[in-house]
N, C-alpha and C positions, 0 to 999 in steps of 0.2 A: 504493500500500500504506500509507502513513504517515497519507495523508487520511482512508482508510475502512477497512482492514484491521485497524490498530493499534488503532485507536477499539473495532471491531467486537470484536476478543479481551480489550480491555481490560475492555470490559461486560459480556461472559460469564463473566470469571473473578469477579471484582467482585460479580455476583450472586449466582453459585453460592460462591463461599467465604464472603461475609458474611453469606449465608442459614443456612449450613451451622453458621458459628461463633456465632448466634447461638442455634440448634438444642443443638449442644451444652454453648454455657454454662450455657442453659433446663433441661438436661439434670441438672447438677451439682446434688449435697444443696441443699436450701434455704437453709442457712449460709450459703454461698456467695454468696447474690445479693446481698447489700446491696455486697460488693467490687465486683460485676460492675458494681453500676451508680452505684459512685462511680466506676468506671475509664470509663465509659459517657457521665457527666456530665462527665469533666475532658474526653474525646473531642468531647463535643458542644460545649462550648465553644471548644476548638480548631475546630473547623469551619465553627461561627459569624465565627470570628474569618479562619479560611481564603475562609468566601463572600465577608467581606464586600473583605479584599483582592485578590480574583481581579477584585472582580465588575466594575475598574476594568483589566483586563489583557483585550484582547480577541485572544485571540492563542491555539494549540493549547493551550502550555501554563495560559495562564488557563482553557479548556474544560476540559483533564484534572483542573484543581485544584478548580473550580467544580462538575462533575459527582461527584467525587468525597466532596466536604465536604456536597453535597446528600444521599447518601446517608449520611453520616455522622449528618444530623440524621436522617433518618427513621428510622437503626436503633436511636438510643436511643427514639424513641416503640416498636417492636417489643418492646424490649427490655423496659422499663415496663411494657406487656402483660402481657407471657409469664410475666413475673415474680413480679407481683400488684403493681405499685406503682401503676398508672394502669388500674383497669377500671369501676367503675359499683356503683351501691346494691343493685341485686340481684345474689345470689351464692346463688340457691336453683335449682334444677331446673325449669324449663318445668314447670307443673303437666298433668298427663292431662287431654285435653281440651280446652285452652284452645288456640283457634285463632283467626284475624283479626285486629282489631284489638288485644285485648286482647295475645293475643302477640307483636304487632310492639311494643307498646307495653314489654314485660317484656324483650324482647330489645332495645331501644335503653338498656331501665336496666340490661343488664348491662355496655354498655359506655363506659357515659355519661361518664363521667374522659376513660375513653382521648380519644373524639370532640374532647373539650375541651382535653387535651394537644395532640394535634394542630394544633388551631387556632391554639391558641399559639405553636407551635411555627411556621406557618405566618405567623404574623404576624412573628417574628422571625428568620425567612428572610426575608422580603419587605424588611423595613427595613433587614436588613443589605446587602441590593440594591439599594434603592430608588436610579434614577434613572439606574442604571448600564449600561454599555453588553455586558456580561458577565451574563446573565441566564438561565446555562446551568444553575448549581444550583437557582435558585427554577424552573425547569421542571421540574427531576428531581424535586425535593420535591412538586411539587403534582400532579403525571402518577404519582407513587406514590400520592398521596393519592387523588384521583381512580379509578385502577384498585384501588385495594384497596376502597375502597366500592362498587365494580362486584362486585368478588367476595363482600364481605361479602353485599351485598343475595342474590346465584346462590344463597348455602349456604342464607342463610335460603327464599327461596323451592322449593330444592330442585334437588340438583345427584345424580348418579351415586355419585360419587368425594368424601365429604365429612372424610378424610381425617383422622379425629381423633384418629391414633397422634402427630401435631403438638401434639396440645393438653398441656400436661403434668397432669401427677394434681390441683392446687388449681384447674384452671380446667375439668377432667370436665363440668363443671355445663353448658357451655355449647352441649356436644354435645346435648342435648335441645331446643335450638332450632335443629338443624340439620332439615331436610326430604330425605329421600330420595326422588328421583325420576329419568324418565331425561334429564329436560330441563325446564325454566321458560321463557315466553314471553318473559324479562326477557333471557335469552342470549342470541338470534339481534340482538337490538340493541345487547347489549354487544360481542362478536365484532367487528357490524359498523363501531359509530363507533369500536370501536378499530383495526381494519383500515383506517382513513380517516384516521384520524390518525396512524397509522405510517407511512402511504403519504406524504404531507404532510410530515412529517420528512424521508424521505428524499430527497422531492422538492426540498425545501431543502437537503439535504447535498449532494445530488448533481447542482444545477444548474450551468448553464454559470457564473453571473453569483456563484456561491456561495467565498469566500476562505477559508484554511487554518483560522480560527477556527470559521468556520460549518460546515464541510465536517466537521470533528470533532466539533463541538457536538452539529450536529443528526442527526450517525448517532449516537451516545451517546444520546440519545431513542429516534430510531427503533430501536435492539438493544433496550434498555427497553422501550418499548410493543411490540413485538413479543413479548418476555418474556412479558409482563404476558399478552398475548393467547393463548401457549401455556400461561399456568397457566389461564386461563379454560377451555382444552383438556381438560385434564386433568381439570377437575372430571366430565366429559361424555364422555371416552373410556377405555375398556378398558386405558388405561396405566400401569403403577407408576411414578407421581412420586415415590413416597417414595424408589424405588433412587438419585436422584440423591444424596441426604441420608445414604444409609445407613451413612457413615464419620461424621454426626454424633449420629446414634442413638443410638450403643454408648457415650456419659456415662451414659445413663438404663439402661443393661442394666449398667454394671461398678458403678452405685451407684445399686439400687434403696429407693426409702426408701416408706414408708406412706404414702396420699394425704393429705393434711394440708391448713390455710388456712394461708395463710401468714402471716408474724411479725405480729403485733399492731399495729405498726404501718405495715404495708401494707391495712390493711381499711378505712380509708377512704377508698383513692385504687385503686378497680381497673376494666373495659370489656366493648362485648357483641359480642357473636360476629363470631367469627373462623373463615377458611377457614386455609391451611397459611400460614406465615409470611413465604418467602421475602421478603427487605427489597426487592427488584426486585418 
C-alpha cells in the first residue's frame, strides 16, 4: 500500500484539486489576478528551489517532494494562460474561412508566449536537476508538457467534447480555432503512445528489481499519464468532465463581470489554444 497505493491517491487528489483551484482562481474579477500570480511566482520559486533539493534525495520522500514541486512549476505556466499574462500576438477570432495552413499558422500566434514560457520554464527544471539522481519532477514537468500538446494539437484538429465553458471571457477568442468533430486521425496515436508509456511506468514501478524511490516515483507518472490519457477520453466520449470541476465553477457564477482584455499590461505577454486546463 505505501509503495503504490499512497502514490496512486496522492496523484488523484493532487490533480483534481490543483486543477480545480486553478479553475477557480481563473474564475475571480480580473482584479484579482495580478495577487494570484504574485502568490503563483513566490510558489514557483519555492518549487524550483524544492526540485532542485529533492533532486539529490533518492528516497519516497525525495519522489513525493520532486513530483510535487514538478507540478508546482507547470501550474504557474497554466496559470499565466488563463490569466492573460503569457498567450501570443494574436488575440483576434479565427477569421470565416480560413483553414490549413494559414490557421495552424494564426492559432500557434495565439499562443506563442505561452509555448515560450514553457520552454523556459522547462529549461529551468532541467538545470535545477541537472545530473541528479532524483529526476522525478523534471519527468512530471515535461510528460505535462508533452501530453498537453497532444491535447492542444486533438482541439485544434477536432475533438467531440471541446469544452470551452474552461476558457474564461478574455481568452473567448480562442474557441474559434477549436474544430468540432467526432474524432481526428491524430487521436488513435495519441491514446496509443500514451497507453505505452503508462504501461512503461508502471512497469518500472512495479518490477521485481524496482526500490521504494522508484516504486513511488514511477507510479506518480504512470497515475499522471494515465490522467492525461483519460482527458484525451473525454474530449471523444459522451462524458461531462466538467462535473469533476463543478465546485470550481461557481467563482465565475457568484462574480460574473463583462468579457473584457485584460489589464494593459498583460497584452503583451499572452498563448494559442487550449483544450480544459487541468494542471495533470
Amino acid at each position: 500500500m505505501a509503495d503504490h497505493g499512497f502514490p496512486t491517491l496522492f496523484a488523484l487528489f493532487i490533480w483534481w484539486f490543483s486543477t480545480g483551484l486553478i479553475i477557480w482562481l481563473d474564475g475571480l474579477p480580473a482584479r484579482t489576478y495580478r495577487w494570484s500570480m504574485l502568490a503563483a511566482s513566490a510558489v514557483l520559486v519555492a518549487g524550483l528551489y524544492g526540485l532542485a533539493a529533492s533532486s539529490a534525495d533518492a528516497s519516497p520522500t525525495g519522489a513525493y517532494c520532486a513530483f510535487s514541486c514538478g507540478l508546482l512549476a507547470w501550474a504557474w505556466q497554466e496559470m499565466a494562460f488563463l490569466m492573460g499574462y503569457a498567450t501570443g500576438p494574436q488575440r483576434d477570432r479565427c477569421p470565416e474561412g480560413c483553414t490549413g495552413w494559414p490557421r495552424f499558422r494564426l492559432a500557434v500566434m495565439t499562443i506563442l508566449y505561452h509555448e515560450l514560457a514553457i520552454i523556459l520554464g522547462a529549461v529551468a527544471v532541467v538545470w535545477a536537476t541537472w545530473g541528479q539522481p532524483n529526476q522525478i519532477g523534471t519527468y512530471t514537468y515535461l510528460l505535462l508538457w508533452g501530453m498537453r500538446q497532444s491535447a492542444k494539437l486533438n482541439v485544434f484538429l477536432g475533438a467531440r467534447n471541446l469544452n470551452e465553458q474552461f476558457l474564461p471571457p478574455h481568452l473567448q477568442y480562442l474557441g474559434s480555432f477549436f474544430a468540432r468533430k467526432p474524432m481526428n486521425l491524430l487521436f488513435p496515436a495519441s491514446v496509443t503512445l500514451g497507453t505505452l508509456l503508462c504501461a512503461w511506468f508502471f512497469h518500472r514501478a512495479f518490477g521485481a528489481s524496482a526500490d521504494d524511490f522508484q516504486a513511488a516515483g514511477f507510479t506518480f507518472l504512470g497515475v499522471l499519464t494515465a490522467l492525461a490519457i483519460l482527458e484525451h477520453w473525454f474530449l471523444v466520449l459522451p462524458i461531462p468532465a466538467e462535473a469533476l470541476w463543478n465546485w470550481s465553477m461557481k467563482s465565475r457564477a457568484a462574480a460574473p463581470e463583462p468579457a473584457a482584455p485584460p489589464p494593459a499590461e498583460t497584452k503583451a505577454v499572452t498563448g494559442p489554444l487550449r483544450a480544459p486546463c487541468p494542471v495533470a
